[in-house]
C-alpha angles and dihedrals in degrees: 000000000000086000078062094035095057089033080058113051089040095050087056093035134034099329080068087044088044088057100038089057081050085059094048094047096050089048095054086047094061090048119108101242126051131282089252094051089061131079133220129188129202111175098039124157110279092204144006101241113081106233097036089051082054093053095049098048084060096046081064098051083044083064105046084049090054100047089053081051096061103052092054098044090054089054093053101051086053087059108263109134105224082236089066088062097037109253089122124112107243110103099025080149100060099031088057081048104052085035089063086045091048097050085045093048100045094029098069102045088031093064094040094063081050094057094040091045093058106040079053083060099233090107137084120228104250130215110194093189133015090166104141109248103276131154090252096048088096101044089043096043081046086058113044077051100059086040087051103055087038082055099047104033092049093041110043092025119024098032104026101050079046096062097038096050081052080056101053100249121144124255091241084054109043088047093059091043088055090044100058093042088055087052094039089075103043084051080102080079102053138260092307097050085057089042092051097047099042086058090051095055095056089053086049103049101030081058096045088040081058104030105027088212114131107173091063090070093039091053088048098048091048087053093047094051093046089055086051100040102042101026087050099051086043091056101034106134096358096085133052109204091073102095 
């Protein structure tokens, strides 16, 4: 029952997500010009009308939300306090803390595989935001970033290494599992977006296996997403060093 479970909440969540950037990758590889002569989007307008385009945005974030929901909420009705994964409110201080450490640990370098990535040639350019300049870009971008990193941290860490360990799985293994499924579904930016992310998943979940503190990745990861949403959208076309 958890091997459906899990078969389950990733069909409908990131593991779809994880084969349909398969899809894309394979598609921008069969293209006739490079992968760093392409351009990918994530965060692009949803309509043409102002406020609907707004409403939308947040329906996305509602859903991300609701996709890390469900996760924990799976793992509560099996009997796991939240607690027992670290998403109580004992220690809000030190979690913000290790969450900045951790942004400024995994951003840097983080950005410096993207750049070299691309100049290789095995990266997409990516845009982290094409929304049009409205009063509400900032709050909206704020926002997807805070559901992505709900949605990531409580799926592929917090949910995923639980079931696995139920499933006897070691904890090596159980951390590189959740690894490549993290990158699967960032291959729609290329091999150093799955290269990147994997990377990022062994430093997550290497530091929640030792910790069992969630909210500091999520804290970094939300922190990680805003910088490139709205930093992104604030330097598009004033600097020349973004691909």
């Amino acid at each position: 029952m958890v091997w459906i479970e899990l078969i389950i909440v990733f069909a409908v969540t990131l593991g779809l997500s994880g084969l349909s950037s398969l899809l894309s990758l394979v598609d921008a590889l069969l293209q006739p010009v490079a992968l760093s002569d392409q351009t990918v989007a994530i965060n692009v307008p949803q309509a043409k009308a102002d406020l609907i385009d707004l409403f939308k945005q947040l329906l996305g974030a509602v859903r991300l939300i609701a996709w890390g929901a469900l996760g924990a909420y799976l793992l509560y009705r099996s009997g796991m306090r939240l607690a027992a994964v670290g998403l109580d409110r004992t220690r809000l201080g030190k979690d913000a803390a290790a969450g900045v450490g951790l942004a400024a640990l995994i951003g840097v370098p983080g950005l410096g595989l993207y750049l070299l990535a691309h100049a290789l040639g095995v990266n997409l350019a990516v845009a982290p935001s094409t929304l049009d300049d409205t009063w509400w870009r900032p709050v909206a971008l704020t926002i997807l970033a805070a559901g992505n990193a709900w949605a990531e941290e409580m799926l592929v860490v917090g949910y995923l290494i639980s079931r696995l360990r139920h499933l006897g799985f070691r904890e090596n293994t159980s951390l590189v599992t959740a690894a490549v499924v993290r990158g699967s579904y960032h291959l729609y930016q290329g091999f150093g977006g799955f290269i990147g992310n994997v990377v990022m998943g062994l430093v997550f979940g290497r530091v929640w296996q030792r910790t069992n503190r969630l909210w500091p990745l999520v804290i970094a990861h939300t922190l990680l997403d805003f910088v490139a949403f709205v930093g992104y959208s604030l330097l598009r076309g004033k600097v020349s060093w973004l691909p």
